[in-house]
C-alpha positions as CSV (number, residue, x, y, z in Angstrom):
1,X,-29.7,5.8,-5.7
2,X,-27.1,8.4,-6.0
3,X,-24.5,8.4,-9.0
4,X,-22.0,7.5,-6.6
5,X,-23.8,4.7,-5.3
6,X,-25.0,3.8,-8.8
7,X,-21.0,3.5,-9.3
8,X,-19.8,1.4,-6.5
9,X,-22.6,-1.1,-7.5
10,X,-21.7,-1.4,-11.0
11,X,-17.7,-1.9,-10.1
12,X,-18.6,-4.2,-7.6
13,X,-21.1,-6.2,-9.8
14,X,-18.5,-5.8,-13.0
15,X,-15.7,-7.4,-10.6
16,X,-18.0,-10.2,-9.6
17,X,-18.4,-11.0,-13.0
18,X,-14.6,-10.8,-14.0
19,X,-14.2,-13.2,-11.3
20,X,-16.7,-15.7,-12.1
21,X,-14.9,-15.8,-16.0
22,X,-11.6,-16.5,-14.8
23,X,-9.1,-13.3,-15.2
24,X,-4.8,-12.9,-15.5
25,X,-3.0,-13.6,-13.4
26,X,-2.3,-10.3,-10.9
27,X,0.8,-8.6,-11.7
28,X,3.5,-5.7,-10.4
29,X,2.4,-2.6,-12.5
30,X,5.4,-0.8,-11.0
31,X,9.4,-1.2,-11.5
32,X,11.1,-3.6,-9.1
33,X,13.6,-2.6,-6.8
34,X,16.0,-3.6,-4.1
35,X,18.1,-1.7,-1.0
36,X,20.8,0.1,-2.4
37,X,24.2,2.1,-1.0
38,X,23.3,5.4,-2.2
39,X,27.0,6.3,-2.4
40,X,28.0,3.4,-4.2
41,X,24.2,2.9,-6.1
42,X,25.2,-1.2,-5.4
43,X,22.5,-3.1,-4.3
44,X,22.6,-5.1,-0.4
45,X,22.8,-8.8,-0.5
46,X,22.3,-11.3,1.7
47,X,20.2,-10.9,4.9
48,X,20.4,-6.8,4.0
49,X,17.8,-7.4,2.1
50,X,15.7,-8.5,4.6
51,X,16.9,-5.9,7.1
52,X,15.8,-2.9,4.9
53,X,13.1,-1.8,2.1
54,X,13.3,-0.9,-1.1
55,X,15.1,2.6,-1.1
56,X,19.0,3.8,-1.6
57,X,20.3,4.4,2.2
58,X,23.3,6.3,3.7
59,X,24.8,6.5,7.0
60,X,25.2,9.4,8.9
61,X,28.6,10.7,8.3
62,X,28.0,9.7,4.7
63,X,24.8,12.0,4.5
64,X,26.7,14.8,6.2
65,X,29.6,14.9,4.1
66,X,27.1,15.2,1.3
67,X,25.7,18.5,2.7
68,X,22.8,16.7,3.4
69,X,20.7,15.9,7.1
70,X,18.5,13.3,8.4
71,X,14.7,14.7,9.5
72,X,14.8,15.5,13.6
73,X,12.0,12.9,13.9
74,X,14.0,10.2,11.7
75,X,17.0,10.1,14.2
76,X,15.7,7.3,16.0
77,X,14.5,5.3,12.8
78,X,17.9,4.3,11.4
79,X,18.0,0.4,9.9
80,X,20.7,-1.5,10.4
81,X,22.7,-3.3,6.9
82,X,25.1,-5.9,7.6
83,X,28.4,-5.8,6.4
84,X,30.6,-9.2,6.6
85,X,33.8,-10.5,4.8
86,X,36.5,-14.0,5.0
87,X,40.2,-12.2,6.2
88,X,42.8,-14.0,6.1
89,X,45.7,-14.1,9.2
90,X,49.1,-15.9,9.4
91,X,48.6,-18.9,11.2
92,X,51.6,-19.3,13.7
93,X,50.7,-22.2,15.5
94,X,51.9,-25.8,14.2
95,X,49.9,-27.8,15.5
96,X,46.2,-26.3,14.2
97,X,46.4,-28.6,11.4
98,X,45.9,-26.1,8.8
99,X,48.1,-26.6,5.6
100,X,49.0,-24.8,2.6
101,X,50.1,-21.3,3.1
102,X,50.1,-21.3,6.8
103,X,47.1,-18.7,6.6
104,X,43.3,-19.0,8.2
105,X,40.5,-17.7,7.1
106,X,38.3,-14.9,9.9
107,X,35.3,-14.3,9.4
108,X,34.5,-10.2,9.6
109,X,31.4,-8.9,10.6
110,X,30.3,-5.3,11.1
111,X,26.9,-3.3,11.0
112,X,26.1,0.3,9.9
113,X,23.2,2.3,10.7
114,X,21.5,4.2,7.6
115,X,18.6,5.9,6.7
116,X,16.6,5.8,3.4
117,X,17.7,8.9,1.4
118,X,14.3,9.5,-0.2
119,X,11.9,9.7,2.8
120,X,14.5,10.3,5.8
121,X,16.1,12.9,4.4
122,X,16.4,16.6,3.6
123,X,19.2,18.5,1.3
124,X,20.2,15.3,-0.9
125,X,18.1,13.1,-3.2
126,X,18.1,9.5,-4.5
127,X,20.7,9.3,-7.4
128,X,18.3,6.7,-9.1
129,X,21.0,4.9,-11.2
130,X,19.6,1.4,-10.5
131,X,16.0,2.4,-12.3
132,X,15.3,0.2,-15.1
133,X,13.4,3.1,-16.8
134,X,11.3,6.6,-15.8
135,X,8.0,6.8,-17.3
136,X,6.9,10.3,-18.3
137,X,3.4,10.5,-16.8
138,X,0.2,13.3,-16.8
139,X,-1.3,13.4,-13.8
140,X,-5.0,12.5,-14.2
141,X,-7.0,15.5,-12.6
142,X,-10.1,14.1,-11.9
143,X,-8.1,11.3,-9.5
144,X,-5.8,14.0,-8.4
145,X,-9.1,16.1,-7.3
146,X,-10.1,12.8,-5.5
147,X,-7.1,12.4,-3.9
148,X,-7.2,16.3,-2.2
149,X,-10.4,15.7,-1.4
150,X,-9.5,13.2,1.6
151,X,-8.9,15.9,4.3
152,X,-7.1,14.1,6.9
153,X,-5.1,11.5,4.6
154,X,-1.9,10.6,6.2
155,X,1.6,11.9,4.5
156,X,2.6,10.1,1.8
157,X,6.2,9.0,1.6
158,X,7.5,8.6,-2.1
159,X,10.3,6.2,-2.9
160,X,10.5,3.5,-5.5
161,X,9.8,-0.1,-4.1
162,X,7.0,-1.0,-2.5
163,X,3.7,0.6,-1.9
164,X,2.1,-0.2,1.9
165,X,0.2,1.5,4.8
166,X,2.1,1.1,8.4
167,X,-1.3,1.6,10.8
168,X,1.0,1.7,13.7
169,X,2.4,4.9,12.3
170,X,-0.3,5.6,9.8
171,X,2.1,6.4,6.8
172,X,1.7,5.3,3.2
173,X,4.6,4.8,1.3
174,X,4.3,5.0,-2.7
175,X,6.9,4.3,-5.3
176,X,6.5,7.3,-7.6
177,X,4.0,7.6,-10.5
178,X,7.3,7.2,-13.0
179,X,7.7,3.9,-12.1
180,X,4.3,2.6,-12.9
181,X,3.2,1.1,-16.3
182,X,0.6,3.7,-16.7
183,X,-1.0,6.5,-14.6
184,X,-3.8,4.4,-14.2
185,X,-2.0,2.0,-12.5
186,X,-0.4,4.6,-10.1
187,X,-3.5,5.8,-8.9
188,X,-4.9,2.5,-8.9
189,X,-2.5,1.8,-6.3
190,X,-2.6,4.9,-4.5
191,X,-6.2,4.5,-4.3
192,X,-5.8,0.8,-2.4
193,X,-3.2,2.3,0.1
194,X,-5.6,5.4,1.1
195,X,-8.3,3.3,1.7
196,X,-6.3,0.7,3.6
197,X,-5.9,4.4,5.9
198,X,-9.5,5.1,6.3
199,X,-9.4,2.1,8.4
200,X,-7.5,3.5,11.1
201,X,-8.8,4.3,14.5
202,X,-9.0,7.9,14.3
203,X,-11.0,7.4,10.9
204,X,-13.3,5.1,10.3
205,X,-12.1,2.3,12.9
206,X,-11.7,-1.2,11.3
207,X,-9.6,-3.8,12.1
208,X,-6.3,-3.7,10.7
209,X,-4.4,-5.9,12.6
210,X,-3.7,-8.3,9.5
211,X,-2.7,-5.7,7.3
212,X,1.5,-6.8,6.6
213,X,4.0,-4.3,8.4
214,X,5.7,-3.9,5.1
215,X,3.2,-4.5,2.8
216,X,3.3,-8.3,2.1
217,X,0.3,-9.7,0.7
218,X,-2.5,-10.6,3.6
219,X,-5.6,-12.0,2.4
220,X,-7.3,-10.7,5.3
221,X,-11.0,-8.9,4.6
222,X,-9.0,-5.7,4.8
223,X,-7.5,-6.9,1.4
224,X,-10.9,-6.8,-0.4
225,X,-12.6,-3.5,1.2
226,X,-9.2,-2.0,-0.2
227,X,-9.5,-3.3,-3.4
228,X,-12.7,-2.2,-3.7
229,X,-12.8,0.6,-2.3
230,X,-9.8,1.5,-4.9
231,X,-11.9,0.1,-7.8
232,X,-14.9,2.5,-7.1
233,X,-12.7,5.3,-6.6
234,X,-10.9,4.6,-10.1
235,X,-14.8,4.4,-11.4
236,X,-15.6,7.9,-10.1
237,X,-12.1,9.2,-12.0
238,X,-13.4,8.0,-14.8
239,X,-11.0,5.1,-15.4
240,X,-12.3,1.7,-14.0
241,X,-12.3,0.2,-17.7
242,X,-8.3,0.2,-17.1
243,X,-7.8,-1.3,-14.0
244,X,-10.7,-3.8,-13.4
245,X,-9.1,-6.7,-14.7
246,X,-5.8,-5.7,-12.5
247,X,-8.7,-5.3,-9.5
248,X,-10.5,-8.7,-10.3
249,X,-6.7,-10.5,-10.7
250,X,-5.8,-9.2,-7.4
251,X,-8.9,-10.8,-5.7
252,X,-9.0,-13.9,-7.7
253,X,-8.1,-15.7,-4.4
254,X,-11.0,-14.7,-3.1
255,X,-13.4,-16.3,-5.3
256,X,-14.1,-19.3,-3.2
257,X,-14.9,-17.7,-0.5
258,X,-17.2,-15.5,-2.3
259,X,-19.0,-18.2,-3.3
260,X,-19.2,-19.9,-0.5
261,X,-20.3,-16.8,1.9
262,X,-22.3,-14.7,-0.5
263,X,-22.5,-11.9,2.8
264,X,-18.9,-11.6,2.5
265,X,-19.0,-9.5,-0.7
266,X,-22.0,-7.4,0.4
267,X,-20.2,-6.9,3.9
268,X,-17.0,-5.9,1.9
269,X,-18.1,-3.7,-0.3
270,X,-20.3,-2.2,2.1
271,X,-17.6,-0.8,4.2
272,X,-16.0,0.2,0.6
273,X,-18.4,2.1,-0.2
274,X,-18.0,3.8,3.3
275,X,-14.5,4.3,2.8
276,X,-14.7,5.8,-0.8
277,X,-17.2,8.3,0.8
278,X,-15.0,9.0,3.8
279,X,-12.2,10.0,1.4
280,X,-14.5,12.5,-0.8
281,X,-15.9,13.8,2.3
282,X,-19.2,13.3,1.9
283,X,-20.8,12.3,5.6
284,X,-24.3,10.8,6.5
């Protein structure tokens, strides 16, 4: 058995057990955020919130004026935030049945196209005012070395918010590592989004239709290889002792079925293993 072998089975054999004791329940290891105006740095409301990601986002004028430009190949990716308001008009007709001041109430309703400042943009940056706090971070080299290691990785987009890998475009997007708790946790998570990407067809071909568009929690298989996958490679960095118990909460939903389908583990962490080779590049 190969040390790296010798790892996977000990993560995978150390989550088991975590699982089996009970463990925490999983939580965010990075700051929450919502859409923002990046002029304004106020935060969308309403159905905006739905419309748009996590990010601070600027129309087009409003990113021109700034000296800024949107990427050539972001053009055609704008969202679209929702902008709506009660006027009020003079009321000159008697027999409406309104009373009072003789005024009605309008609803006004207008949308905007914008683009996220952090990854759609060059020549202007986030602002950032809405952080609750900035960690000050050292990169850990032996996960960094890991992380180069994965030749054909897809680009990573960096903006606080959520952290999720779009198959259909095969793009990661990461908040950055000063918004996490601890570096650990930051690679942790990097980890589980770059082996979400080994899965795509031009890699190592697994399904990923259930993985969520925008990074909503899908208890699909895919789930666990990730997982796993990022628990080994945290093991080979040297720092699986920290993130275990974040690994084991994350999968605690899985424990039934564990249980019940005792294949389903060896299955999963089977094609881990795969994928935690893929990204060192070692081949067979």
């Amino acid at each position: 058995m190969s040390n790296n072998q010798f790892i996977y089975q000990m993560v995978t054999d150390k989550i088991l057990e975590k699982l089996r004791q009970g463990v925490a329940v999983w939580r965010q290891s990075w700051v929450n955020m919502f859409p923002v105006n990046w002029v304004t740095q106020k935060p969308y409301r309403g159905v905006n919130l739905f419309l748009v990601e996590p990010g601070e986002y600027a129309t087009l004028k409003q990113i021109k004026d700034a000296g800024g430009r949107v990427k050539p190949s972001e053009l055609k990716n704008s969202s679209v935030v929702v902008f709506w308001k009660m006027l009020k008009y003079k009321n000159d007709d008697p027999d409406s049945g309104d009373e009072g001041d003789g005024q009605k109430l309008v609803p006004y309703l207008k949308y905007y196209r914008v683009y996220n400042v952090g990854t759609q943009c060059t020549g202007i940056k986030p602002k950032g005012l809405q952080l609750q706090k900035r960690n000050q971070h050292t990169p850990i080299k032996a996960a960094e070395q890991l992380i180069k290691n994965y030749k054909d990785a897809p680009p990573v987009y960096y903006a606080s918010g959520r952290a999720y890998y779009s198959p259909k475009i095969d793009r990661i997007s990461m908040p950055p590592i000063e918004d996490f708790d601890t570096p650990e946790d930051y690679y942790a998570t990097k980890f589980h989004e770059l082996a979400h990407s080994t899965g795509h067809k031009s890699r190592l071909d697994r399904d990923l239709q259930e993985i969520a568009a925008f990074g909503d929690e899908c208890y699909s298989k895919e789930e666990l290889v990730a997982e796993l996958t990022a628990a080994m490679m945290c093991g080979i960095a040297g720092i699986d002792g920290s993130t275990l118990d974040q690994s084991a909460a994350y999968l605690d939903s899985w424990i039934k079925q564990l249980e019940d389908d005792p294949r389903l583990i060896v299955n999963a962490a089977a094609q881990a293993q795969r994928a935690a080779d893929y990204m060192q590049g070692i081949t067979y």
